[in-house]
C-alpha positions as CSV (number, residue, x, y, z in Angstrom):
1,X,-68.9,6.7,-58.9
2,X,-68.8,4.8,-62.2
3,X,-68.0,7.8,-64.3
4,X,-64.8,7.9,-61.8
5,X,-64.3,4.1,-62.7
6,X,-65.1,4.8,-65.7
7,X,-61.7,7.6,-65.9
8,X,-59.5,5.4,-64.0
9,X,-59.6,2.4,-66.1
10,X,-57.9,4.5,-68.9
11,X,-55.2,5.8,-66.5
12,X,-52.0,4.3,-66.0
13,X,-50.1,6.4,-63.1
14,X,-46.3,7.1,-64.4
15,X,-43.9,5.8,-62.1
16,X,-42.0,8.6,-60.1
17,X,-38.2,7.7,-60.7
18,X,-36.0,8.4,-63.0
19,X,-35.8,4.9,-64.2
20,X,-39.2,5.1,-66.3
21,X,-38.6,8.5,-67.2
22,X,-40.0,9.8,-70.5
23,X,-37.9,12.0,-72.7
24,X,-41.5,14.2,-72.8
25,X,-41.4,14.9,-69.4
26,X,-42.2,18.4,-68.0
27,X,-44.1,20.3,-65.3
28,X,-47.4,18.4,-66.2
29,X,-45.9,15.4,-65.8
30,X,-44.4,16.5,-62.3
31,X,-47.9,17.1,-61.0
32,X,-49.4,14.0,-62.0
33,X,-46.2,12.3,-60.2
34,X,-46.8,14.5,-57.6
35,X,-50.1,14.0,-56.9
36,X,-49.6,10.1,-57.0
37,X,-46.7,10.3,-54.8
38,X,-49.2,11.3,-52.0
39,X,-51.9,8.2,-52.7
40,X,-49.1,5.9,-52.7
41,X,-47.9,6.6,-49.1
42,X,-51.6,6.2,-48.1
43,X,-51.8,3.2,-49.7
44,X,-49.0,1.2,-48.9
45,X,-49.7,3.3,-45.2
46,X,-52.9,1.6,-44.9
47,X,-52.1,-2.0,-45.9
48,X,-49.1,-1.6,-43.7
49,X,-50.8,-0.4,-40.5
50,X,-54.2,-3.0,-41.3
51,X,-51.9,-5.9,-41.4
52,X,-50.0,-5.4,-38.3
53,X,-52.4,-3.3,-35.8
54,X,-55.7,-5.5,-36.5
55,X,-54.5,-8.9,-38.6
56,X,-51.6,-9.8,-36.2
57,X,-53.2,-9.2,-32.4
58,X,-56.6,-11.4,-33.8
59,X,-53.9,-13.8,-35.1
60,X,-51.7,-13.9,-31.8
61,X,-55.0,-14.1,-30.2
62,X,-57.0,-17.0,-31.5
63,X,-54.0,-19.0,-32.7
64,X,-55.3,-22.0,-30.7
65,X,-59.1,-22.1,-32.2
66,X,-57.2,-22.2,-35.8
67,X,-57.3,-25.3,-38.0
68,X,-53.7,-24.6,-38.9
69,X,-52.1,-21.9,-36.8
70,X,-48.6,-22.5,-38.3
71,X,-50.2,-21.9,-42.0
72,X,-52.0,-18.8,-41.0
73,X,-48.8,-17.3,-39.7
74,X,-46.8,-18.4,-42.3
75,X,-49.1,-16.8,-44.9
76,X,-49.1,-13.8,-43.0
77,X,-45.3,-13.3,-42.6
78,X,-45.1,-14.0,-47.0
79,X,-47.7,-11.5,-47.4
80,X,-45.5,-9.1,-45.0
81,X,-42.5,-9.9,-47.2
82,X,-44.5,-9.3,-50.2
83,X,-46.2,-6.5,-49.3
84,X,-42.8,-4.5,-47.9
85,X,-41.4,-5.6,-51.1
86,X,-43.7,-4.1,-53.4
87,X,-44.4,-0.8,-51.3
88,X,-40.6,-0.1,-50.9
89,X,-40.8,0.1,-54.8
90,X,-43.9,2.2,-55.2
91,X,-42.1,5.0,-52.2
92,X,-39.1,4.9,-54.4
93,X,-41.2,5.4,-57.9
94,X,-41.0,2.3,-59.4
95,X,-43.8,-0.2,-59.6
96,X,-43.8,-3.5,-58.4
97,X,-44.1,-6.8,-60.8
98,X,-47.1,-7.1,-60.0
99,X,-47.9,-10.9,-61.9
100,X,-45.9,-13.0,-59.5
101,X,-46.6,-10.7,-56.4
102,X,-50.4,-11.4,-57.4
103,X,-49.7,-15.4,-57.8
104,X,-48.1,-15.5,-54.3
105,X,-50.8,-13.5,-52.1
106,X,-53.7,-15.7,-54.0
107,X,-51.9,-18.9,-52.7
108,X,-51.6,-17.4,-49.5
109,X,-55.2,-16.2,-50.0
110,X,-56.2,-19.7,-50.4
111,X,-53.9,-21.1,-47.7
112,X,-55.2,-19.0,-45.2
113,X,-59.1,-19.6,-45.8
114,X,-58.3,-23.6,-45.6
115,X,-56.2,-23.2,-42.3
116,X,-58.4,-21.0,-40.3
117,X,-61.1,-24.2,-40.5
118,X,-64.9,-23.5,-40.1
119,X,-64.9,-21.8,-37.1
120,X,-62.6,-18.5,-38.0
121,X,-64.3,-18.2,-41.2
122,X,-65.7,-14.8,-40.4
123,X,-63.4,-13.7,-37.4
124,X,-60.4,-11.4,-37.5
125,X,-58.0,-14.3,-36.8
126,X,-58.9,-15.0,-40.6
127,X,-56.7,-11.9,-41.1
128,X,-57.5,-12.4,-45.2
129,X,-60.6,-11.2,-45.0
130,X,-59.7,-7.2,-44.3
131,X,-56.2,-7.8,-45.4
132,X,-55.6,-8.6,-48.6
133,X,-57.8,-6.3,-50.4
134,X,-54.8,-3.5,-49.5
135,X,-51.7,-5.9,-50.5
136,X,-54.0,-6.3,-53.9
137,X,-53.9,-2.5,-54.4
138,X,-50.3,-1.8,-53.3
139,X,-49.2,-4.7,-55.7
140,X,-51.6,-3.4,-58.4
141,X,-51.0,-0.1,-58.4
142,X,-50.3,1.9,-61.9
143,X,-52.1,-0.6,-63.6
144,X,-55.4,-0.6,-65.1
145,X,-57.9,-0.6,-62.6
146,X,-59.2,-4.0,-64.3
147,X,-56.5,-5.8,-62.9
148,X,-57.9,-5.0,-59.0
149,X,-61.0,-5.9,-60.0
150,X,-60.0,-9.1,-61.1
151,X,-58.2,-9.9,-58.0
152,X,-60.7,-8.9,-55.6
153,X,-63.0,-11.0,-58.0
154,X,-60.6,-14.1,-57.2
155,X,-60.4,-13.3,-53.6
156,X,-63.9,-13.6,-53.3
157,X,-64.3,-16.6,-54.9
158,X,-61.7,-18.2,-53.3
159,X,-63.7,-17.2,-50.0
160,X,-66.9,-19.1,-51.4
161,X,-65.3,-21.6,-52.4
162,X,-64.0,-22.2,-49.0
163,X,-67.1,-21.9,-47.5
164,X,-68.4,-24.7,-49.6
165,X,-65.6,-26.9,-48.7
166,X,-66.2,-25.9,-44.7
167,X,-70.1,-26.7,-45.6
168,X,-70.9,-23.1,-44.6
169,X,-74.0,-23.0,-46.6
170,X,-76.5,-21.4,-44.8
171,X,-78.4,-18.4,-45.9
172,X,-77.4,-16.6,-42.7
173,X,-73.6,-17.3,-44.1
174,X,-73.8,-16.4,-47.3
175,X,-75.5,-13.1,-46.2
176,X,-72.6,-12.4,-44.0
177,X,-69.7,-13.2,-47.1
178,X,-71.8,-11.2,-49.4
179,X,-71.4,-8.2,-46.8
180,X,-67.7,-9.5,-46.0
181,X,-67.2,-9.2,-50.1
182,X,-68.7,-6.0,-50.0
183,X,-67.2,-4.0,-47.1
184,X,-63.7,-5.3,-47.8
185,X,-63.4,-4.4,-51.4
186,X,-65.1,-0.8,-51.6
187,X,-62.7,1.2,-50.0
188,X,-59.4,-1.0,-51.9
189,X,-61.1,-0.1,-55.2
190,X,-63.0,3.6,-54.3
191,X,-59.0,5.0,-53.1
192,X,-57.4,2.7,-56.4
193,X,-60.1,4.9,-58.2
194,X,-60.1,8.5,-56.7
195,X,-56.2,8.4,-56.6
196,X,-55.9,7.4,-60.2
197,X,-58.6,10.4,-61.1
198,X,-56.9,12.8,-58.7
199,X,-53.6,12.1,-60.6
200,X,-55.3,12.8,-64.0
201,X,-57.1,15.7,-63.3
202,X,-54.0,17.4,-61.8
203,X,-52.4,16.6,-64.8
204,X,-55.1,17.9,-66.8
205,X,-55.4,21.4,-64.9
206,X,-51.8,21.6,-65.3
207,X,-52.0,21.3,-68.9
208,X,-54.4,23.7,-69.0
209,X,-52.4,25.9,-66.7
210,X,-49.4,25.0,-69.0
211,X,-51.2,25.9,-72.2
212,X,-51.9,29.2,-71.1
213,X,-48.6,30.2,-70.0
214,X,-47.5,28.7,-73.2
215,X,-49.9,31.7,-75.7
216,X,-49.0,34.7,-73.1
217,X,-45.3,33.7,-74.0
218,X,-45.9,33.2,-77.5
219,X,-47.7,36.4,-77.5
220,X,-45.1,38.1,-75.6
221,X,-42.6,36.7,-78.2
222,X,-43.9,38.1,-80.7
223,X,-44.5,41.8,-79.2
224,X,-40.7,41.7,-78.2
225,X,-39.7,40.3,-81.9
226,X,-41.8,43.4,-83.2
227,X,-40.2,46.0,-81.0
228,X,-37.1,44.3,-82.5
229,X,-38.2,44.7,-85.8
230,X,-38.3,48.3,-85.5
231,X,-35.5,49.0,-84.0
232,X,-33.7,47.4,-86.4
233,X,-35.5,49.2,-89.2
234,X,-34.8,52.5,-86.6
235,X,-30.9,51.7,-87.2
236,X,-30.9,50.7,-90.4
237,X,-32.4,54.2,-91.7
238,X,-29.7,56.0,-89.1
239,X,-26.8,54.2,-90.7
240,X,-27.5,54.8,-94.6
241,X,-30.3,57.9,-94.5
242,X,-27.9,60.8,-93.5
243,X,-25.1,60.0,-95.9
244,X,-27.4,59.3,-98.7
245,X,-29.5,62.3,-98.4
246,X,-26.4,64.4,-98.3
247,X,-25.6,62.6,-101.7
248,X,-29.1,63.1,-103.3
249,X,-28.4,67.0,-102.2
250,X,-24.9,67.4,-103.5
251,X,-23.5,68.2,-100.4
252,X,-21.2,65.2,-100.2
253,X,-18.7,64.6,-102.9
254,X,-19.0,60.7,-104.0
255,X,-15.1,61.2,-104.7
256,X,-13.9,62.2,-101.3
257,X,-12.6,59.4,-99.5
258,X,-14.1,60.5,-96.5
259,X,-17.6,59.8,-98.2
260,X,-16.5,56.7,-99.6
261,X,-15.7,55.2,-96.1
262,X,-18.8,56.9,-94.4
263,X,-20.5,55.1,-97.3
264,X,-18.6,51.2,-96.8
265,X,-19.7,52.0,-93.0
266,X,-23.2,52.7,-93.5
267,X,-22.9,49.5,-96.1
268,X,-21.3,47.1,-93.6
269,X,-24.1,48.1,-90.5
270,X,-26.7,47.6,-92.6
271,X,-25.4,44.3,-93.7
272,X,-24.9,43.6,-89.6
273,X,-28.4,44.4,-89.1
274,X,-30.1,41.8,-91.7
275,X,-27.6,39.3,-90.3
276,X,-29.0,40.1,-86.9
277,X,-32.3,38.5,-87.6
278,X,-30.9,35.0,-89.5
279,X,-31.7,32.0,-87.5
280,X,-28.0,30.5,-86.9
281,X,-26.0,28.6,-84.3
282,X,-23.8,31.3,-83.4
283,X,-25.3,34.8,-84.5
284,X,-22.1,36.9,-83.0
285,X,-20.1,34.8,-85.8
286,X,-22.1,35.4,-88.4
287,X,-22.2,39.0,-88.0
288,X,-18.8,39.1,-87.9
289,X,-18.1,36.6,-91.3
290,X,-21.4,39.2,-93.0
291,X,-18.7,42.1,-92.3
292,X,-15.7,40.3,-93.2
293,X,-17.3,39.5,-96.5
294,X,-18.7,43.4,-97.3
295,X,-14.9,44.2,-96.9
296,X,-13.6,41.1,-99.2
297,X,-16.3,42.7,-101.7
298,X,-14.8,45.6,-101.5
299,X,-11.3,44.4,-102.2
300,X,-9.9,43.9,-99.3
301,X,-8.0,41.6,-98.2
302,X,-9.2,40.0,-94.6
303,X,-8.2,36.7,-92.6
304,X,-10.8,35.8,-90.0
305,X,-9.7,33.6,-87.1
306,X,-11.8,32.2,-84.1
307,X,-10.9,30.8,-81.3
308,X,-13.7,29.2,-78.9
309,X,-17.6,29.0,-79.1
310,X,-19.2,32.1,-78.3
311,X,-22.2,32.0,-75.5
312,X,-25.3,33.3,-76.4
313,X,-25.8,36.9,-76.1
314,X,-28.2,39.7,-75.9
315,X,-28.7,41.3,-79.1
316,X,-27.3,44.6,-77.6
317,X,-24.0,43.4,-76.3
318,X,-23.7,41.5,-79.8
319,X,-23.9,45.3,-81.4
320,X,-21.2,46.9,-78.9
321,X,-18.9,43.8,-79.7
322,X,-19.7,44.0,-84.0
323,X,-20.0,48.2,-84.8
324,X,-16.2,49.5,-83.8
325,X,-14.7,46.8,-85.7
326,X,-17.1,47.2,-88.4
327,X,-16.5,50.9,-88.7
328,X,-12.9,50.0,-88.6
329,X,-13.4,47.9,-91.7
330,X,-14.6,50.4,-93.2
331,X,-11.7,52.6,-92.7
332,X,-9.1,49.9,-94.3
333,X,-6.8,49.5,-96.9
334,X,-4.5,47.2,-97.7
335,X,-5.6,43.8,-95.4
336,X,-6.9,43.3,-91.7
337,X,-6.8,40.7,-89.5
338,X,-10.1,39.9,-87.5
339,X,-9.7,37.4,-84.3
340,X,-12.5,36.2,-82.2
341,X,-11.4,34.8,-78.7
342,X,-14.3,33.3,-77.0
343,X,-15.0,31.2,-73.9
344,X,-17.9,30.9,-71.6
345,X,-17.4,34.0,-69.7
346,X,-15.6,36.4,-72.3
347,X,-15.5,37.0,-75.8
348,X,-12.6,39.4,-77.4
349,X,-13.1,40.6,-81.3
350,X,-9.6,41.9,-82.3
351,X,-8.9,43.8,-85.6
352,X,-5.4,44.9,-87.3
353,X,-5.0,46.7,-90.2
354,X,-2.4,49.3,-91.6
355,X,-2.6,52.6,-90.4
356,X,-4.5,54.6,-92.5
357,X,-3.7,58.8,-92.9
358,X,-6.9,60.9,-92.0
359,X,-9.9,61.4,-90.0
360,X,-11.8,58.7,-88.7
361,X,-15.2,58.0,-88.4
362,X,-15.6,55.7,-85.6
363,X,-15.0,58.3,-82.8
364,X,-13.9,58.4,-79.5
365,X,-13.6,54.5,-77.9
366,X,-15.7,54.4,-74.8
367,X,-16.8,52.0,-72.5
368,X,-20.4,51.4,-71.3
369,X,-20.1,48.9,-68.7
370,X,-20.8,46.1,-70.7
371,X,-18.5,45.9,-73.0
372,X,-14.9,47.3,-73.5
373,X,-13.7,49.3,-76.6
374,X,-9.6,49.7,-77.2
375,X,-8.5,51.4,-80.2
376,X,-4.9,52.1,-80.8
377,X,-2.8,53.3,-83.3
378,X,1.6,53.6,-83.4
379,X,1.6,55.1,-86.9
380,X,1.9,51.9,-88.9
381,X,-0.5,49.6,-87.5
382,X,-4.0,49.7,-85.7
383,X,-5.9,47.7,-83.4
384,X,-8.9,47.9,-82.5
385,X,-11.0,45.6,-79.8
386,X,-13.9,45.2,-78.0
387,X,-14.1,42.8,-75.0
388,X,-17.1,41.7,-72.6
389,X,-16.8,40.0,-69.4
390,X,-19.4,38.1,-67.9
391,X,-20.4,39.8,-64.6
């Protein structure tokens, strides 16, 4: 049991509402504050249900054998007040101030003993007694468990010093306060305790629970960024290895146009697939501008103009939206015109450029259910686009 005081008395239950929220918070958090929700209902259950099934009848009940009757009730209907007060606050997930709450029940604490007079000392009329202890947790609660101990501390000396003033001295009194001290502030402090333990060691199991999640994603990260890696090395082989192999062999001509713009294709897709891996804000953008600027290297003349923020897309889609414009760069002369439309549910890349005489190498436009490939042609100018829809 000390070891659990021990634990509590560094804990200081977060509040539930969003009022003391913390910009850290997360699924840990949400357990902690979910397994404090729980002792708070009992809490402010039991103080509720203590102070008007037991305190209230003995008060009703032996309101004419009370020094003060009008006192008594008084101080129990502030304590009512106070006590709704503060739990109202703790079932909404705030906590309570608990300073002048704690001033006004040890005045009523006070009160009370004085106007229940010699004879009610150690009856249930003197309501205090089994009361209060509960109010001092409800009011106390999310603070360290030093300030509980302190009240019940003031409690009970307010209930010796009241025996003293009502010359209740005997030894066969002062056995019966010690075991009224006692019995009355166990179960306040051992459920104080155990809730604020409970609270932290669901937080801690769910850190532990978190943490672990935490590597098998990191570790699945990092198998998924490999697979990546090699397909992108896969690619970037495919897009340069056959046209440079048939160099090496003399089988291509490095005159022939046709090589030449088999060569700016194989050029531009490799320079898509190092852009694939940058770190940037909007990765379908920069691929583009990376193409855009192989061309302008090239001499040709391009205006790039976008329209809209992009969403975040899969790497795939990206690659069906950047290779047939790409490849159409690649086919160019002259100047193109490269326009991204983009919105939260579609993105449209657009090219223009003059027609240019001669086979092509970007092949038949097709559509694979993702995204949408146009390419058309009138004899002077061409357009080419790709389109995806969110579905």
């Amino acid at each position: 049991m000390s070891a659990d005081l021990d634990t509590a008395a560094a804990v200081v239950v977060p509040p539930l509402g969003p009022a003391r929220a913390r910009p850290d918070d997360g699924p840990v958090v949400d357990v902690g504050r979910a397994s404090d929700r729980g002792a708070r209902i009992a809490a402010v259950a039991i103080a509720g249900v203590w102070h008007v099934a037991i305190g209230l009848p003995a008060l009703v009940g032996a309101r004419a054998e009370l020094a003060a009757p009008a006192v008594v009730a008084g101080g129990w209907l502030v304590t009512a007040a106070v006590g709704g007060y503060a739990g109202a606050r703790l079932l909404r997930g705030a906590l309570p101030p608990t300073l002048p709450l704690v001033v006004v029940l040890l005045v009523v604490d006070a009160a009370v003993f004085v106007a229940a007079g010699p004879g009610q000392l150690f009856t249930a009329a003197n309501w205090v007694w089994g009361t209060l202890g509960w109010f001092f947790v409800v009011v106390a609660w999310g603070r360290r468990i030093g300030w509980l101990l302190t009240l019940l501390a003031a409690h009970s000396l307010i209930a010796l010093a009241a025996l003293l003033g009502h010359d209740a001295t005997a030894p066969a009194d002062l056995t019966r306060y010690a075991m009224y001290v006692y019995g009355t502030s166990s179960l306040p402090v051992a459920v104080f305790a155990g809730a604020a333990v409970i609270a932290t060691l669901a937080r801690s199991r769910a850190d532990a629970a978190a943490a672990g999640l935490a590597v098998a994603a990191e570790r699945e990260a990092a198998e998924r960024a490999r697979r990546e890696r090699r397909e992108r090395l896969a690619l970037a082989g495919g897009a340069a290895g056959t046209v440079l192999a048939e160099l090496a062999d003399g089988r291509a001509d490095p005159a022939d146009p046709l090589v030449q713009r088999r060569c700016v294709l194989a050029a531009g897709r490799l320079r898509r697939l190092i852009a694939e891996s940058d770190d940037v804000p909007d990765p379908l953008l920069h691929e583009l501008r990376a193409a855009a600027d192989l061309a302008e290297r090239n001499g040709l003349p391009i205006e790039m103009v976008t329209v809209g923020t992009p969403p975040p897309l899969p790497v795939q889609v990206r690659r069906r939206l950047v290779d047939p414009p790409t490849a159409a760069l690649a086919e160019a002369s002259g100047w193109a015109r490269l326009t991204v439309v983009a919105g939260p549910d579609e993105v449209a890349v657009s090219l223009v450029t003059p027609e240019v005489a001669g086979p092509g190498t970007t092949g038949v436009p097709a559509d694979d259910g993702q995204v949408e490939h146009t390419d058309e042609r009138d004899g002077e100018i061409r357009w080419t686009q790709t389109r995806w829809r969110r579905t």
